[in-house]
N, C-alpha and C positions, 0 to 999 in steps of 0.2 A: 534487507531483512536480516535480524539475528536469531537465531536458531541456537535456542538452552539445550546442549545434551547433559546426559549423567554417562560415566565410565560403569557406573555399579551396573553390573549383573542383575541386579533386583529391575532394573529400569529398561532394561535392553529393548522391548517392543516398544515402549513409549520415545524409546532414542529410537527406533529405526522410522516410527512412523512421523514423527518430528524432522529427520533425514529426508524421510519422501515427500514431507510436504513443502520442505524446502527446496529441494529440487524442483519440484512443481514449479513455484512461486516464480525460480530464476528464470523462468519461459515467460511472465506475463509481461509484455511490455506496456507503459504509462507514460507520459508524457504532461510535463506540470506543466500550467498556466499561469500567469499572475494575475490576479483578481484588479480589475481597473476603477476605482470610486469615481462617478458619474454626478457629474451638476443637474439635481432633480428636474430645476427647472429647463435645462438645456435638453435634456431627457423627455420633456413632455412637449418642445416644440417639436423637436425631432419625430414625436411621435404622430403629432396632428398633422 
């Protein structure tokens, strides 16, 4: 995840809560899969 902060002053609550949702985020743990394309027809023997 990348997280846009601003230094300005003007933005300070939108950087801190931008900060805490980033900290959030670093606790989720996910786990990719690769997606596997299937012989339709092998797929519907398989099925019967």
């Amino acid at each position: 995840m990348i997280a846009n902060v601003w230094a300005d002053p003007e933005h300070v609550d939108e950087t801190i809560s931008t900060c805490r949702f980033a900290q959030r985020m670093s606790c989720v743990a996910n786990e990719a899969v690769v997606n596997v394309k299937q012989d339709s027809e092998k797929l519907v023997r398989e099925l019967k």
